[in-house]
C-alpha positions in Angstrom: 10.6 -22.2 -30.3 11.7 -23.5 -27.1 11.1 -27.2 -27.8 12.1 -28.7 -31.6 8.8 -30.7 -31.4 6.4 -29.7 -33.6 3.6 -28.0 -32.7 0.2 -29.9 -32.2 -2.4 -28.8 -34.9 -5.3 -28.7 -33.4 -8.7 -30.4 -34.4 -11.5 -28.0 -36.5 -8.1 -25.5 -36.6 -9.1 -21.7 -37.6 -12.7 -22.9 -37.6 -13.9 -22.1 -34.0 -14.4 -18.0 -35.3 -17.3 -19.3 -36.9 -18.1 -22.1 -35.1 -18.8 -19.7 -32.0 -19.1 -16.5 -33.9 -16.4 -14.9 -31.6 -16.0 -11.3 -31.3 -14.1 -8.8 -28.9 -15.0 -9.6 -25.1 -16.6 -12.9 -26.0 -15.7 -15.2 -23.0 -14.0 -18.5 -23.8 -13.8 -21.7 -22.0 -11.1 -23.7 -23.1 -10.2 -26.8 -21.3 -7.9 -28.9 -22.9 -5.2 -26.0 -23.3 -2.6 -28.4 -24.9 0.1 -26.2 -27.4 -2.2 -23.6 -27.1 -3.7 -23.7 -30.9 -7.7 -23.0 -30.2 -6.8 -20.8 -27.1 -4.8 -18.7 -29.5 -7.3 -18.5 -32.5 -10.0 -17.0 -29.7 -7.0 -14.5 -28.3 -6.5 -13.0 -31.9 -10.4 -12.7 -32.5 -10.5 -10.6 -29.5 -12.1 -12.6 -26.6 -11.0 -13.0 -23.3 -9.8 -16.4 -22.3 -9.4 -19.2 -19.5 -7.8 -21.7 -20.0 -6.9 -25.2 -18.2 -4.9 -28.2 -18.3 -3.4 -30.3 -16.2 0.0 -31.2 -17.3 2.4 -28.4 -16.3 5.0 -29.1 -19.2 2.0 -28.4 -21.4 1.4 -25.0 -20.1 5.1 -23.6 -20.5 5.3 -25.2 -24.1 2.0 -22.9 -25.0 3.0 -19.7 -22.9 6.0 -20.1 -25.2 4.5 -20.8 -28.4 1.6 -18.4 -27.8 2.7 -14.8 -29.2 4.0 -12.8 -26.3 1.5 -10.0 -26.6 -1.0 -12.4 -25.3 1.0 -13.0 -21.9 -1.4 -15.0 -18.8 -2.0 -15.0 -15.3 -1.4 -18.5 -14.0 -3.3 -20.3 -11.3 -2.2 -23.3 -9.6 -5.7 -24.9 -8.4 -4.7 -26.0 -5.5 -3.2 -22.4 -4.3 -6.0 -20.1 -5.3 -6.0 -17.4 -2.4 -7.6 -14.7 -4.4 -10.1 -14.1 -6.9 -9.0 -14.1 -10.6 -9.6 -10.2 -11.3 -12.5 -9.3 -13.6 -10.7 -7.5 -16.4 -8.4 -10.6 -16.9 -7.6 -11.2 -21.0 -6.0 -14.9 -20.6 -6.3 -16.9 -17.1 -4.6 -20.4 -17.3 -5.2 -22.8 -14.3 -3.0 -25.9 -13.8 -6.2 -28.2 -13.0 -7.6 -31.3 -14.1 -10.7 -30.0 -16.3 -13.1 -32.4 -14.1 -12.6 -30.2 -11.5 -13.8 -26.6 -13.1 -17.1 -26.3 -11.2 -15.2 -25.8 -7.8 -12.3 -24.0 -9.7 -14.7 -21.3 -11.2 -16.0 -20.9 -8.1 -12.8 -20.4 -6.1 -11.6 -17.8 -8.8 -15.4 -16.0 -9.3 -14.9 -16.1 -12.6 -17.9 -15.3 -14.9 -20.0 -17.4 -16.9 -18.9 -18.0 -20.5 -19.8 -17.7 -23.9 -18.4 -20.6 -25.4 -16.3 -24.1 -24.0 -14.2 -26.1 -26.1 -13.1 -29.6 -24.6 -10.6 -31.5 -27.5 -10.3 -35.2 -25.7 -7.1 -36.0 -28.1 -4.1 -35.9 -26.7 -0.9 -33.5 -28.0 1.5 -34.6 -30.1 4.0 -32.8 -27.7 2.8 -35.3 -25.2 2.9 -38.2 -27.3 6.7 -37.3 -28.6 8.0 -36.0 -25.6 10.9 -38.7 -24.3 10.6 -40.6 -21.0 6.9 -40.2 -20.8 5.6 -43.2 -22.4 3.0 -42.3 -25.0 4.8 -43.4 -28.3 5.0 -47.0 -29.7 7.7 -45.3 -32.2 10.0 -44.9 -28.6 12.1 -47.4 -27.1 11.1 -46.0 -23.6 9.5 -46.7 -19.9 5.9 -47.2 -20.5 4.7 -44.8 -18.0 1.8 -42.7 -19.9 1.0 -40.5 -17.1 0.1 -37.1 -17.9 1.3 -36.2 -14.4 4.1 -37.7 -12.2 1.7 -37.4 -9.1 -0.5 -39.9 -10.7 0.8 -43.3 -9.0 0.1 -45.9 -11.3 2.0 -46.4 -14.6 1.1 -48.5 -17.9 3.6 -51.0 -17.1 2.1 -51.3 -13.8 -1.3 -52.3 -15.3 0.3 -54.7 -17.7 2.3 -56.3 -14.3 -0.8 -56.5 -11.9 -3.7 -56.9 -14.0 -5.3 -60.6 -14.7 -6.1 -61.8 -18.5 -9.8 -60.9 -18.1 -9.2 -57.3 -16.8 -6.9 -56.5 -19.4 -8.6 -57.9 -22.1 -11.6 -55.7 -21.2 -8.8 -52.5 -20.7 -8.2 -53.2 -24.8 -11.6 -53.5 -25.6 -12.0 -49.8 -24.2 -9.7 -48.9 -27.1 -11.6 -50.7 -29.2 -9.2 -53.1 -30.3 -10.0 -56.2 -31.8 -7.4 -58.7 -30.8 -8.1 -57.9 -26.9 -8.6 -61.9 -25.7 -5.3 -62.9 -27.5 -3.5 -59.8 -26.6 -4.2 -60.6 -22.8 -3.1 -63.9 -22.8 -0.2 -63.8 -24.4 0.7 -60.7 -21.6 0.1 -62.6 -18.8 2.1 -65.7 -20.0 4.9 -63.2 -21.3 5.3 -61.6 -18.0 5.8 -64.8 -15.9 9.2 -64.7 -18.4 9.8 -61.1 -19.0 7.9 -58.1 -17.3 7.1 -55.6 -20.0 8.5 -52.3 -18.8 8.9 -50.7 -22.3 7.2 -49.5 -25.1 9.1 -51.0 -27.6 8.3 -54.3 -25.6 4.8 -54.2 -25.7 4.8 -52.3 -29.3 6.7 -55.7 -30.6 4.5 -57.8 -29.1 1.5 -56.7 -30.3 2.8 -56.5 -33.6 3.8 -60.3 -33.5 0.4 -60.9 -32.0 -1.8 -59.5 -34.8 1.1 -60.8 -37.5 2.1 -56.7 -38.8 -2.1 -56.8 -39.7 -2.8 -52.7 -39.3 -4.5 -51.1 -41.8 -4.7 -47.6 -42.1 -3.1 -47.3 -38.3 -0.2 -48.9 -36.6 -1.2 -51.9 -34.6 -0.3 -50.8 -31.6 -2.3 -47.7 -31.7 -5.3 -49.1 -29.9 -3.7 -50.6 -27.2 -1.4 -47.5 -26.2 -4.8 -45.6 -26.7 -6.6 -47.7 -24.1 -3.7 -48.1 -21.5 -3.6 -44.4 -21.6 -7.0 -43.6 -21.3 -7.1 -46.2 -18.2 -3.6 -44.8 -16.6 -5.1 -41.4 -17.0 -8.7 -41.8 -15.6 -9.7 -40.3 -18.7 -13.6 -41.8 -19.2 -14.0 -41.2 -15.5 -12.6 -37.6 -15.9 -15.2 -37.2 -19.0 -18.0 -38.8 -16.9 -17.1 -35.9 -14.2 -17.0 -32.8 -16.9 -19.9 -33.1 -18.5 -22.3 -31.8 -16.4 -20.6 -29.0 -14.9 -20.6 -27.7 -18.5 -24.3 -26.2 -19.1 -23.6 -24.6 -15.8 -20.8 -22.4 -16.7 -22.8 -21.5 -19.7 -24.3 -18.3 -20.4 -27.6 -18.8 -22.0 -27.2 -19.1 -25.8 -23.7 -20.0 -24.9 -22.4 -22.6 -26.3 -20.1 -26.5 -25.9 -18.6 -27.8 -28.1 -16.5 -31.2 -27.8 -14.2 -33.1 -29.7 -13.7 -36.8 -29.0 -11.3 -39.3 -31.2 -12.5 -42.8 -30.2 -15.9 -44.1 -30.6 -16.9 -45.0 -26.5 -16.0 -40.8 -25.6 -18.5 -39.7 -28.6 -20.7 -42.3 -27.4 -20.8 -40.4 -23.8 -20.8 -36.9 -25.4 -24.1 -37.9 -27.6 -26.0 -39.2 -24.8 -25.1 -36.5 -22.6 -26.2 -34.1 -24.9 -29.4 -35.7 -25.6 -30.3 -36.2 -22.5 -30.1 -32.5 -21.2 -31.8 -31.6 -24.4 -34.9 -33.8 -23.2 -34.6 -32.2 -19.7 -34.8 -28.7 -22.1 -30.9 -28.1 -20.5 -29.5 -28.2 -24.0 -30.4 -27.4 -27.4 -28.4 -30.5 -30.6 -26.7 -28.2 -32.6 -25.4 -30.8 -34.6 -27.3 -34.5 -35.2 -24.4 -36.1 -36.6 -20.5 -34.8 -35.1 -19.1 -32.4 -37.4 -15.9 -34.0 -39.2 -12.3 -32.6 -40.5 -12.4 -31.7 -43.9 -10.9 -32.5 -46.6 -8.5 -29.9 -46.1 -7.8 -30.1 -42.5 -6.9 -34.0 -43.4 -4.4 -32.7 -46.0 -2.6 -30.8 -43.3 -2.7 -33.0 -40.4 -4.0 -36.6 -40.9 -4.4 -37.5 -37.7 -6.9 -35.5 -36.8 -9.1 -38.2 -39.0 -10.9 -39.4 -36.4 -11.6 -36.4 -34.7 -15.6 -35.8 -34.4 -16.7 -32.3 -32.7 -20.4 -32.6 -31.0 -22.2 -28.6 -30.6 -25.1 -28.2 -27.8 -26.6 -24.6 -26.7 -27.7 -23.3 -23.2 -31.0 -22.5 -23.0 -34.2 -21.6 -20.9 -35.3 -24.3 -19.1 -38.9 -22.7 -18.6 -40.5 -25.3 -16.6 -37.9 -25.5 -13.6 -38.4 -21.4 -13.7 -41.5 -20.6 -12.7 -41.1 -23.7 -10.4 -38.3 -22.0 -8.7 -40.3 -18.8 -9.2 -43.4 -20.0 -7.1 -41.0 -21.7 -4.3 -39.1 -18.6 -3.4 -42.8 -16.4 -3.8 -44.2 -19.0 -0.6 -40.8 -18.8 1.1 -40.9 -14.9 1.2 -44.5 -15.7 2.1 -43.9 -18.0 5.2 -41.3 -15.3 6.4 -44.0 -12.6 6.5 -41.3 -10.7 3.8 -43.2 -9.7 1.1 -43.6 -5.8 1.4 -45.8 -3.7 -0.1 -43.3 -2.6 -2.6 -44.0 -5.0 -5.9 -40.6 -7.0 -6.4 -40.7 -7.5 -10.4 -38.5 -10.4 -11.2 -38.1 -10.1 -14.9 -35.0 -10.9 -16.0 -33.2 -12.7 -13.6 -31.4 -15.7 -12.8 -31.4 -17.3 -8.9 -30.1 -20.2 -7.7 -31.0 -22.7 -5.2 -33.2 -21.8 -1.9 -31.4 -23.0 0.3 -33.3 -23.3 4.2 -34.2 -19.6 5.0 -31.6 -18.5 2.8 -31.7 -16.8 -0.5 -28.8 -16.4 -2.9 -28.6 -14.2 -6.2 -25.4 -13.2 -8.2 -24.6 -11.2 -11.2 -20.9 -10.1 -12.3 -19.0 -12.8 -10.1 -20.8 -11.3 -6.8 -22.7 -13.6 -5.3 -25.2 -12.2 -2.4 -26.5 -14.2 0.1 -29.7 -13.4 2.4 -30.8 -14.8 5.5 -34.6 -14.6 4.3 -36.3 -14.4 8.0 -34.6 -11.1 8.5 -36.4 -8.6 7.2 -34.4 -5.7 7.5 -32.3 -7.3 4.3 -35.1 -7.8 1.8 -34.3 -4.3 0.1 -30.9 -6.0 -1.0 -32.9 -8.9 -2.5 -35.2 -6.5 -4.0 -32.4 -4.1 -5.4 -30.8 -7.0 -6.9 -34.0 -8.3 -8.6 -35.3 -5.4 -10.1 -32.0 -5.5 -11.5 -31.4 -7.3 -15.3 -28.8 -9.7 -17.1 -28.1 -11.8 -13.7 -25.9 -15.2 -14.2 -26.3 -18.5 -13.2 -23.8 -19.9 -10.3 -24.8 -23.5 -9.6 -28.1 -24.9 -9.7 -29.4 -21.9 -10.9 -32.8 -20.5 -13.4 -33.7 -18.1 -15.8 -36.7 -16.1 -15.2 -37.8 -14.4 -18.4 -40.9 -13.2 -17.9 -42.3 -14.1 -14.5 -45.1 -12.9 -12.2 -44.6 -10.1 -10.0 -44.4 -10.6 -6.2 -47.6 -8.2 -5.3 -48.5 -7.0 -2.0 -50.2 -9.7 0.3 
């Protein structure tokens, strides 16, 4: 191993198999790549992977601790010149996962099977000197996943007033937030906190060594790093680019570790499930068990939230009947019957129609005439995928001769 820190065990570990009943070709989303731990569990069940994350230190450490049989074409997001090719086994993309819409759509790459999104941060990360993560580390507080990310921890703690950074802790949930601000701002007038160690000692002296099951600086590091890191904004961003990379019957699953990103998960879920987006797998979060706990302890707040993909029926035949009068208006409908069955379209855009299946995505100026064969190859055709704004058509009418 080319770094002596241990390698992160990863939430729901050697559970995902079942989880998403992978199997050879099965296409998986993983977007929190980390030490490589659930990207490697769907590589040895056969499926074909991509893979992103933004810090670059992270991606080295899991080419390396990924067996070498399994080696990966790298993409740096903001250098994508060519399409990922279609027989790829592992992609990896050094991106910020909030960004995967317009990613997938640089690279055509196909829509997937299954997504896994783990919110918890590596231990790698948290270890790894000069970075900032660790109240166990006499060490700049930076925090930054990436050095291009301009402001710092101790930046925050130097700028912000006792209100803001009271409300900062309470993100992390932590209970001594009012006192913990105000005894900040009066400490910095003195001594600026630049350190972890500083801030880890004064929180301790704060809250008197109180810390229960946790250290008691864990929630403030939490919510500084979650605030340096734009990571409930980032969240906010993801989620609904999700059901769109989805396959239908595909599914998401997500693991948060702090109460406010379950919170988000749940109601995201719910809510596409009432729009019929999204089918609840799971009420309640699944938890570790027993055994996981055993192994790695700190995955004991880990909670993993399932949804499906599936038909939304209603927006169908609404989409249906729209691009019916469109072909209508155009004087395009032929006296050739144009069965639909089967396929997915997306949006109609002004006198343009767009369809795509296997990462081709076609594109018809609808008043010409002389291109509605394409259209009507293409829709007589099955198993077309969603790019965008896109619907399912299962079993719609046929466009009949005028």
């Amino acid at each position: 191993m080319k770094n002596q820190i241990e390698r992160h065990y990863s939430a729901f570990k050697g559970e995902l198999s079942k989880i998403f009943g992978f199997q050879k070709d099965f296409i998986f989303l993983d977007l929190t790549l980390g030490d490589g731990g659930h990207t490697e569990e769907a590589l040895e069940a056969g499926c074909r992977v991509i893979s992103f994350d933004i810090d670059i230190e992270a991606i080295k450490r899991a080419i390396a601790l990924v067996p070498d049989k399994y080696s990966p074409l790298i993409f740096e997001a903001d250098n994508i010149t060519i399409p990922a090719p279609k027989d790829f086994n592992w992609i990896i993309v050094h991106q910020n996962f909030s960004k995967v819409g317009e990613t997938f759509e640089k690279l055509q790459l196909p829509k997937v099977d299954g997504i896994i999104v783990d919110l918890g941060p590596s231990q790698f990360q948290i270890l790894s000197p000069d970075r900032g993560f660790s109240f166990n580390l006499d060490e700049p507080l930076d925090m930054r996943l990436t050095k291009d990310q301009g402001v710092t921890a101790a930046d925050l703690l130097a700028v912000l007033n006792e209100g803001e950074l009271s409300e900062l802790f309470t993100l992390g949930d932590e209970p001594f937030a009012k006192p913990l601000a105000r005894i900040i701002v009066k400490q910095r007038t003195i001594n600026p906190i630049k350190t972890t160690k500083q801030l880890a000692d004064l929180v301790y002296k704060v809250k008197k060594g109180r810390s229960g099951k946790i250290h008691p600086a864990t929630q403030v590091f939490m919510a500084l790093r979650m605030v340096v890191n734009l990571e409930r904004e980032n969240i906010n961003l993801l989620l609904p680019q999700l059901p769109q990379l989805l396959k239908k019957d595909g599914q998401m699953g997500l693991i948060s570790f702090h109460s406010g990103e379950d919170k988000l998960i749940k109601e995201f879920i719910n809510n596409e499930h009432k729009k019929g987006d999204l089918s609840v797998i799971n009420e309640k979060p699944i938890e570790p068990s027993t055994f996981e706990l055993s192994i790695s302890p700190r995955t004991r707040s880990a909670k993993l939230r399932i949804a499906k993909k599936i038909i939304n029926y209603k927006t169908a035949i609404t989409i249906t009947a729209v691009i019916f009068i469109c072909l209508a208006a155009f004087n395009l409908v032929g006296t050739n019957s144009l069965s639909t069955e089967g396929v997915v379209v997306s949006e109609v855009e002004t006198k343009t129609l767009k369809l795509e299946k296997e990462n081709q995505i076609i594109s018809v100026k609808i008043e010409e005439a002389s291109q509605l064969k394409n259209i009507e190859t293409l829709a007589e055709s099955r198993g077309f995928i969603r790019s965008k704004s896109i619907v399912f058509v299962p079993t719609p009418p046929t466009f009949a001769q005028r």
